[in-house]
Each structure stands twice: as structure tokens, then as C-alpha cells.
Residue frames as qw, qx, qy, qz and C-alpha x, y, z in Angstrom:
[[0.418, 0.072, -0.625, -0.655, 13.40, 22.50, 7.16],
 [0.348, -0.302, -0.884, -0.080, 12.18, 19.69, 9.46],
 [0.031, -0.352, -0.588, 0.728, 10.60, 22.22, 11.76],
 [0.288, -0.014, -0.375, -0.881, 9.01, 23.99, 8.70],
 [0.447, -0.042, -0.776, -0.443, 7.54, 20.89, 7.49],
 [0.025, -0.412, -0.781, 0.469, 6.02, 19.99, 11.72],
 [0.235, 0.343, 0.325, -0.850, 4.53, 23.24, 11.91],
 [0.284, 0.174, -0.645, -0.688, 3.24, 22.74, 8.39],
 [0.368, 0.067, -0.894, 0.246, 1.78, 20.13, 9.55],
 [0.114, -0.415, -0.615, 0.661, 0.54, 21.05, 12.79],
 [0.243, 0.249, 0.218, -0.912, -1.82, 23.23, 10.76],
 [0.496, -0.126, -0.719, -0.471, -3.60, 20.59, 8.52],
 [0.722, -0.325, 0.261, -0.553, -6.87, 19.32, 10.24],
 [0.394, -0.307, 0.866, 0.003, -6.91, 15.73, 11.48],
 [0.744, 0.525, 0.406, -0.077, -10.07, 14.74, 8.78],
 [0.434, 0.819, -0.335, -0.167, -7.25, 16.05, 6.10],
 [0.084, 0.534, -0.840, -0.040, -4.37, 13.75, 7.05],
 [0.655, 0.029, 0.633, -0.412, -6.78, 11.50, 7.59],
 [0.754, 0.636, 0.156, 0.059, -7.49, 11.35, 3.89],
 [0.031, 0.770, -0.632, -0.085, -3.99, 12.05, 3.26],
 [0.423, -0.279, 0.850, -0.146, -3.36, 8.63, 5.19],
 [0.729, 0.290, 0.577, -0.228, -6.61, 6.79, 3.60],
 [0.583, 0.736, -0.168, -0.300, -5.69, 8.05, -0.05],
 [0.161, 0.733, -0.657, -0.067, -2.07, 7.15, 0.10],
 [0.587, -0.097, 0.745, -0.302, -3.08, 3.41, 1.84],
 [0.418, 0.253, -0.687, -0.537, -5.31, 2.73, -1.11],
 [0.448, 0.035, -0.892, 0.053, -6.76, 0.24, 1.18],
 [0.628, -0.652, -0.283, -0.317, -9.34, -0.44, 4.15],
 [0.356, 0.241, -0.656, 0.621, -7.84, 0.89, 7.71],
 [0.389, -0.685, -0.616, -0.008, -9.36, 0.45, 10.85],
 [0.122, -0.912, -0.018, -0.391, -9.80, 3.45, 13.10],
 [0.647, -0.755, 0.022, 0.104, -7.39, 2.17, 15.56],
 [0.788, 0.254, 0.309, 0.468, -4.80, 2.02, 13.45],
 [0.048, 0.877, 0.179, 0.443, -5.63, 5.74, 12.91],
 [0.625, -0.726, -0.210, -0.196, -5.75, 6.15, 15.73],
 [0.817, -0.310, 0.159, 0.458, -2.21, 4.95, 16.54],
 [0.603, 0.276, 0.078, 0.744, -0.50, 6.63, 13.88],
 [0.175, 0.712, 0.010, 0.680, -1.93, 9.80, 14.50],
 [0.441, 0.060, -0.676, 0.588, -1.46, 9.39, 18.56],
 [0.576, -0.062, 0.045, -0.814, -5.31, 10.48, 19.26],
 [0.466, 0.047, 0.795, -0.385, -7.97, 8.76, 20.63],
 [0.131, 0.432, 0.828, 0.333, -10.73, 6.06, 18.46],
 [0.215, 0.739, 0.612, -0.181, -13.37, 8.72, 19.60],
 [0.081, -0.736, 0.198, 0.642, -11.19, 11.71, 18.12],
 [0.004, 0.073, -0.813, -0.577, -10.68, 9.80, 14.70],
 [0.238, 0.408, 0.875, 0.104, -14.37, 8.92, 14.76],
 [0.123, 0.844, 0.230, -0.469, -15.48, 12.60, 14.99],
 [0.032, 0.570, -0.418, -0.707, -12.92, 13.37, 12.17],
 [0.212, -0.039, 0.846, 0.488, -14.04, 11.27, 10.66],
 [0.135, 0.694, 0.702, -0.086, -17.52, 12.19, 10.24],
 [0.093, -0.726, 0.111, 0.672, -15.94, 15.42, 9.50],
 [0.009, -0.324, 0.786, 0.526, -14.36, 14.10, 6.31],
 [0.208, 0.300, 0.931, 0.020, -17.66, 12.81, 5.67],
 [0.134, 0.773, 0.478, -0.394, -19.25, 15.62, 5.32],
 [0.014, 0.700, -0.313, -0.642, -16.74, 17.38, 3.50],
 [0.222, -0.054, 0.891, 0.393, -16.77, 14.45, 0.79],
 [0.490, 0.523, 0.636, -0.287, -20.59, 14.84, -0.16],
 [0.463, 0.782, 0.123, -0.399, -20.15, 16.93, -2.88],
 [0.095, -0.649, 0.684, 0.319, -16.90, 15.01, -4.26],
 [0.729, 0.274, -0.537, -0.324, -16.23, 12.38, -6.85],
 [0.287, 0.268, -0.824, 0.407, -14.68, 10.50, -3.50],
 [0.830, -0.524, -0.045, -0.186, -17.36, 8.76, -0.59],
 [0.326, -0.343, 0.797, -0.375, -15.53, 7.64, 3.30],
 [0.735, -0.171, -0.393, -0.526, -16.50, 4.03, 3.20],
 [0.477, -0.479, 0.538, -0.504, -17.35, 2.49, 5.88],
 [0.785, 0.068, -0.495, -0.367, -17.26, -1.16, 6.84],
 [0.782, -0.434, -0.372, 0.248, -17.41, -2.58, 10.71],
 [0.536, -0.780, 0.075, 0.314, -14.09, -0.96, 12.03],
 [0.537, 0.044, 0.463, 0.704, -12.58, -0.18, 8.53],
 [0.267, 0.913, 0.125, -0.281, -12.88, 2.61, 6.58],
 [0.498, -0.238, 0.432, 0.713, -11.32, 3.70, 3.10],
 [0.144, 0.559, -0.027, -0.816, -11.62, 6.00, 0.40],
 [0.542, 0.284, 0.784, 0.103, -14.01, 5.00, -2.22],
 [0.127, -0.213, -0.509, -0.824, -15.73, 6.40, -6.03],
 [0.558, 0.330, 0.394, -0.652, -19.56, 7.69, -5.93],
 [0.616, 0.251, 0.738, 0.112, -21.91, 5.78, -7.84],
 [0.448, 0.764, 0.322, -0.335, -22.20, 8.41, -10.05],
 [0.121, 0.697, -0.613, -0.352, -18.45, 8.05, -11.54],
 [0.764, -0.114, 0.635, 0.003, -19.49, 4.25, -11.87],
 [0.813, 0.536, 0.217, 0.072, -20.05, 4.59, -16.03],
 [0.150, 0.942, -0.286, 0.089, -17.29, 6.39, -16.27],
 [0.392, -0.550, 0.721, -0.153, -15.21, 4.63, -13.76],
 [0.813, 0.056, 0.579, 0.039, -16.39, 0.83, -15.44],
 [0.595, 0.789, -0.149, -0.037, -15.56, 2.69, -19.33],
 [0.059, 0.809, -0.580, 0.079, -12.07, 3.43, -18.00],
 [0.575, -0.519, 0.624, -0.102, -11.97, 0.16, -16.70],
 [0.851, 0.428, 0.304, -0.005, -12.86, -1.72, -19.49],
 [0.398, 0.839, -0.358, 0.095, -9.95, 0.16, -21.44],
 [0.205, -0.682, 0.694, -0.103, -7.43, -0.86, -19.02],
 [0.831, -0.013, 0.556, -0.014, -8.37, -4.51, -19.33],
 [0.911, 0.271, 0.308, 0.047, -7.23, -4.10, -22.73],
 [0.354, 0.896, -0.228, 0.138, -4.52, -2.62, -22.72],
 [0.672, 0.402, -0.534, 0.320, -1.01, -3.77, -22.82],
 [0.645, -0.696, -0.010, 0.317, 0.66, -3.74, -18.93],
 [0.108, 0.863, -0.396, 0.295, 3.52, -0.75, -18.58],
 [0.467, 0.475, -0.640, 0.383, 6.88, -1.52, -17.12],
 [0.226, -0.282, 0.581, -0.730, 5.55, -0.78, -13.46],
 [0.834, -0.089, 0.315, -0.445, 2.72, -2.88, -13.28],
 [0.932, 0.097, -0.323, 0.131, 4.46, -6.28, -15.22],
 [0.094, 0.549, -0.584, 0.591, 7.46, -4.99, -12.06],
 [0.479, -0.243, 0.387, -0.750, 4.82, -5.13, -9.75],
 [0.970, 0.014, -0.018, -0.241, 3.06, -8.89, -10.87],
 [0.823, 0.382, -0.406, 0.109, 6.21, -10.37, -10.76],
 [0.248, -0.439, 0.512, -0.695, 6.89, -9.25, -7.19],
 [0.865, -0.054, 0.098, -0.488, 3.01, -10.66, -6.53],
 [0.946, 0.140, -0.207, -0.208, 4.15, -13.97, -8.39],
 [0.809, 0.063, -0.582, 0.057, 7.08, -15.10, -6.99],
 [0.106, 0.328, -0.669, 0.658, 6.96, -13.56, -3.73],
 [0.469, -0.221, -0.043, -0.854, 3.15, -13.91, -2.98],
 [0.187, -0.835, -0.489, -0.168, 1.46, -13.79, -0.85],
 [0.454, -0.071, -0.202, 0.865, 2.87, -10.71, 0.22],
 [0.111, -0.770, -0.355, 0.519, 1.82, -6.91, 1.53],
 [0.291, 0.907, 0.242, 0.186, 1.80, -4.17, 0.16],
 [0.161, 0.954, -0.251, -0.017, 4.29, -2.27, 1.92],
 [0.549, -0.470, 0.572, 0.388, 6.66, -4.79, 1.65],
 [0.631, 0.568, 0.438, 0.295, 6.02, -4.58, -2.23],
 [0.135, -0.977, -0.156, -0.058, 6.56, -0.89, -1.49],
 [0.613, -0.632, 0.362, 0.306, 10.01, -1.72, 0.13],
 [0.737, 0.184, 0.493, 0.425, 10.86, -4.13, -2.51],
 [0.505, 0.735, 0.356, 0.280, 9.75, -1.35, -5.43],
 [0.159, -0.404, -0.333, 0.837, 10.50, 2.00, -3.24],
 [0.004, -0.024, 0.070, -0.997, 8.14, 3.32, -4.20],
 [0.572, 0.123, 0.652, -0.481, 4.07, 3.50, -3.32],
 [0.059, 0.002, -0.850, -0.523, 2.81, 0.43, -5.43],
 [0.390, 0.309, 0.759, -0.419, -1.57, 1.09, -4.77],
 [0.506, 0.494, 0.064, -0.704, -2.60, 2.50, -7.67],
 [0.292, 0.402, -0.831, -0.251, -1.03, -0.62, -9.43],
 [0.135, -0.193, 0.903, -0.360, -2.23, -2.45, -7.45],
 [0.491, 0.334, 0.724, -0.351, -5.55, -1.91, -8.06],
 [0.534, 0.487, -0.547, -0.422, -5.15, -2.05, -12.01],
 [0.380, 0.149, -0.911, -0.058, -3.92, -5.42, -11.52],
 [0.318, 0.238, 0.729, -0.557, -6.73, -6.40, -9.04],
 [0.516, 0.489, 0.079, -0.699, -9.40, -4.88, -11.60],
 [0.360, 0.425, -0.746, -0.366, -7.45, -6.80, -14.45],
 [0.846, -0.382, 0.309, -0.206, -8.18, -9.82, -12.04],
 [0.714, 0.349, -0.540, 0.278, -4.43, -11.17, -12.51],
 [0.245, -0.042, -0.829, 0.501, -3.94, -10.97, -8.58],
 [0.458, -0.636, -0.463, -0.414, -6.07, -11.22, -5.22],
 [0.166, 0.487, -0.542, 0.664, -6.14, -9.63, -2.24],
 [0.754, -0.463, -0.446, -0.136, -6.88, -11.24, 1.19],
 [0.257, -0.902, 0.089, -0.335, -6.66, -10.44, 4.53],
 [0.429, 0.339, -0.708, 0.447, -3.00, -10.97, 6.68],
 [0.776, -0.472, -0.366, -0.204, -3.84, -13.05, 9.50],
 [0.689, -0.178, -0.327, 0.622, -0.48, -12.42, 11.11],
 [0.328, -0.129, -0.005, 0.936, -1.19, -8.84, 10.61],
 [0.306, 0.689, 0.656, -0.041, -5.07, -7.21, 10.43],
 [0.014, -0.682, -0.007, 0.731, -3.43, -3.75, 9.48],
 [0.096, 0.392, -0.666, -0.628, -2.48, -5.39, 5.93],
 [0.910, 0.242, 0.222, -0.253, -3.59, -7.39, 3.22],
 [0.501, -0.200, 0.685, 0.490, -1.55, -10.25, 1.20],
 [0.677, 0.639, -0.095, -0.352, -1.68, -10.32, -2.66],
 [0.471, -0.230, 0.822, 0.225, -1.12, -13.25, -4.84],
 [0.269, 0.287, -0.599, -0.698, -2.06, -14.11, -7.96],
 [0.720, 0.071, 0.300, -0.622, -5.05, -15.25, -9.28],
 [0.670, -0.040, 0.727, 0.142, -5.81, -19.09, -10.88],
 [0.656, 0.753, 0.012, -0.045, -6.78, -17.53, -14.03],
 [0.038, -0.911, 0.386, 0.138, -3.38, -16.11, -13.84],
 [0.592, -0.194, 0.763, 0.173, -1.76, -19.80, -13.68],
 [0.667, 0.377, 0.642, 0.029, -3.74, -21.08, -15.70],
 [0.472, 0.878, -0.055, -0.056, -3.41, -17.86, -18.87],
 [0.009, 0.705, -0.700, -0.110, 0.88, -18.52, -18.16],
 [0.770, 0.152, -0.603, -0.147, 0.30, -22.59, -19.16],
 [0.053, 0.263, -0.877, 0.399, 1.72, -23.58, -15.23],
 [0.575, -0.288, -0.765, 0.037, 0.47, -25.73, -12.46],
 [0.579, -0.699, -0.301, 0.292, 1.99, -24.25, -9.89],
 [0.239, -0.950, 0.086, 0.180, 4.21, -21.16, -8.64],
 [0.697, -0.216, 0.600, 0.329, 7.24, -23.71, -8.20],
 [0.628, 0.360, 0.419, 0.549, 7.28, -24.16, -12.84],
 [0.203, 0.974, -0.090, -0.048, 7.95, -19.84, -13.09],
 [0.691, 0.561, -0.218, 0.401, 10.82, -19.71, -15.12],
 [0.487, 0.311, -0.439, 0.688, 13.82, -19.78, -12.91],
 [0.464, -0.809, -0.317, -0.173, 11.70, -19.81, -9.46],
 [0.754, -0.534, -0.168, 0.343, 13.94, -20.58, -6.59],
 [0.549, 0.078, 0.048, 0.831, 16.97, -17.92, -8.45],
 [0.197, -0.667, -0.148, -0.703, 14.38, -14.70, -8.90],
 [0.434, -0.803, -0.152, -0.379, 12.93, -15.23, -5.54],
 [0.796, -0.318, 0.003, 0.515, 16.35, -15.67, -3.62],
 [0.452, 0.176, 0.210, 0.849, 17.47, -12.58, -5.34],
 [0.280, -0.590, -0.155, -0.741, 14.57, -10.43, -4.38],
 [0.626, -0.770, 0.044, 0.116, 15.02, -11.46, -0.47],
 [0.700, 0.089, -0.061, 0.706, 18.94, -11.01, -1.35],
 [0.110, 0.433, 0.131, 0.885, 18.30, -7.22, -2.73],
 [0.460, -0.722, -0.350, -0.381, 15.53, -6.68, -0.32],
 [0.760, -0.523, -0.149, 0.355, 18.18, -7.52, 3.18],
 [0.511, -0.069, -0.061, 0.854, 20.90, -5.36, 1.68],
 [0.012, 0.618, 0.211, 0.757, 18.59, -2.42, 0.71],
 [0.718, -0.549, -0.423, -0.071, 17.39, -3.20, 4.20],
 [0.762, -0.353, 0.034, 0.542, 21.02, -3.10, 5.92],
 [0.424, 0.360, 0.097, 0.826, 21.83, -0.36, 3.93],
 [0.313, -0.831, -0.234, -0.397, 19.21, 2.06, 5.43],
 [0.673, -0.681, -0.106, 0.267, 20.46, 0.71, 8.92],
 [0.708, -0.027, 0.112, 0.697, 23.84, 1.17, 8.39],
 [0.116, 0.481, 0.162, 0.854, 22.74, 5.30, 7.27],
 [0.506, -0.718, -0.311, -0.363, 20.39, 5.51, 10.13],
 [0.886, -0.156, -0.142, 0.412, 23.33, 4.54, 12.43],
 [0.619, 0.048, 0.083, 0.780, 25.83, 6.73, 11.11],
 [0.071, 0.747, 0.353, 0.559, 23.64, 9.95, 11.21],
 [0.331, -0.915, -0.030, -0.229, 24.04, 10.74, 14.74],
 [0.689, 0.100, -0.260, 0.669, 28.57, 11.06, 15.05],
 [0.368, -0.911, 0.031, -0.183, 28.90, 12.88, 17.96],
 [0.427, -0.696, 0.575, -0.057, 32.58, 13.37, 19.03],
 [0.425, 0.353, -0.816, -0.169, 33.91, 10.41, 16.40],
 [0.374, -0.059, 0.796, -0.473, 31.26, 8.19, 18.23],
 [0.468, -0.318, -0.588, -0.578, 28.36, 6.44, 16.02],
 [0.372, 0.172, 0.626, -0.663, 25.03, 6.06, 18.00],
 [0.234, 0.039, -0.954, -0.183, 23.01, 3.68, 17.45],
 [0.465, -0.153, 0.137, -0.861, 18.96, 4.21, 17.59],
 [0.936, -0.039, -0.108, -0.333, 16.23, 1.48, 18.54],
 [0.759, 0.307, -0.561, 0.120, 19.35, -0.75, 19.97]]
């Protein structure tokens, strides 16, 4: 099955997984980055890309560009459309996933994405930017890390829950001690399967160690 799924694979162009990569991100990536994951040169991602430009002209979807970032954006022509829908969402109630997802933001934030991801399992962008649009969090760039961005909550946000600070959320210091608790074992659990996959002769082996 995992050989299907290479070859599979191995026949998508690179401007497809490219957008594959940019769609699923949800987020500005630079081309080296690309680059890295997909183990091709910057000038081999820049040509696809310009590929995947081209193919996008006639879509509801533009490549934007910006310095050494690029991500996957609306045309202006879904803007009424795209500012209607948005205008709905502002007034509508938050779903289970997205009050899941701000409450991550609030008492872990500032925090990434894919460690929100980790936290949730599963991918958290399209929330993400609901609750961006909503403006109840913000995102800014990870100085320890240019690949990501942090998200935290915005001052409106304080200020619409009655607090000061982070510190007066009901029962801080127990939630977020319980969401790096669950996060280390979910963590240790993986290892602990990743480990045990390769018994060879009542031996474990033990990858990356």
C-alpha cells in the first residue's frame, strides 16, 4: 500500500503538491521551505511555481506572492461574496471546534499552529482563519521559528471576557498544566509505537536514537 501511495505520488506534478502543501498550510511559506520539504532546488520550486500560476488564472484561487513567501489566496472577484460570507460568520454562534480551538489560543498562546494541530490532531487552518476574521485572535510571526506563525488572542478578546490579563481565565495554571500534561503523553505515546514497529528477532529498534 505504501508503495502504491509513492508511485501515486511520483506522478503528481511538483506545482500540484505544491498547492497541495500551500492549501493544507493555510498560511504564507517561503520557497525554501518548499524547497526542503520537497528535496528540490529554490530555482525548481520557483519555476513550479510560476507553473501553478498560470494554472490558477482562471480559478476562484490567486499564488500570492510576498518577498520570499508565497500562499494561496481568493481573487478579487470572490471579494463580495467572500466579505457576505464573512459578515455571516461574525454572527454566528462559534461550533464546538472553533470555541476547542480559542481555548487552546487562550491559555496556551502564543502558540503555532502545528502544535495546535498536535494538541487538536487534527488540521486546525480553516479555524483558524474564522477566528482571525472574527478578530478574537492574532497572528504574528515566530521569531524562534520563520517557518511558523504564533496565535494569541486579541485585546478585544480580554477585554469582551471582563479580564485583565491571561493569568484571571478561570482555572489558568490547572487547564494549561493539563494541556502540556495530555500533549507529553500523546507525545510519548507515538514514541513508544514508533519504537515498537520495527521487532526484529524479539529485539525493539529504536529510530532517530
Amino acid at each position: 500500500m505504501k508503495q502504491e501511495n509513492n508511485e501515486a505520488m511520483n506522478q503528481i506534478n511538483l506545482d500540484a503538491k505544491i498547492e497541495s502543501i500551500l492549501f493544507y498550510k493555510g498560511e504564507p511559506m517561503s520557497v525554501k521551505e518548499l524547497a526542503d520539504i520537497f528535496d528540490v532546488g529554490i530555482f525548481e520550486i520557483r519555476k513550479n511555481l510560476k507553473i501553478l500560476e498560470e494554472k490558477l488564472q482562471d480559478r476562484g484561487i490567486k499564488l500570492i506572492s510576498l518577498e520570499d513567501k508565497v500562499m494561496l489566496g481568493t481573487t478579487k472577484e470572490m471579494s463580495e461574496i467572500i466579505e457576505k460570507m464573512r459578515k455571516e460568520e461574525l454572527t454566528r454562534n462559534l461550533g464546538k471546534a472553533s470555541l476547542e480551538t480559542l481555548t487552546i489560543v487562550l491559555y496556551k498562546g502564543p502558540i503555532s499552529k502545528p502544535d495546535i494541530d498536535y494538541i487538536r490532531g487534527v488540521n486546525s487552518a480553516t479555524i483558524l482563519r474564522s477566528l482571525l476574521v472574527r478578530g478574537l485572535i492574532k497572528k504574528e510571526e515566530n521569531k524562534k521559528d520563520k517557518r511558523t506563525y504564533l496565535y494569541g488572542p486579541t485585546i478585544d478578546l480580554i477585554s469582551f471576557l471582563g479580564l485583565k490579563k491571561i493569568e484571571e481565565l478561570p482555572e489558568y495554571e490547572k487547564i494549561t498544566q493539563s494541556i502540556d500534561e495530555f500533549k507529553e503523553m500523546f507525545k510519548n505515546e507515538n514514541d513508544d509505537s514508533f519504537e515498537q514497529s520495527d521487532e526484529i528477532g524479539g529485539e525493539k529498534k529504536s529510530f532517530g536514537k
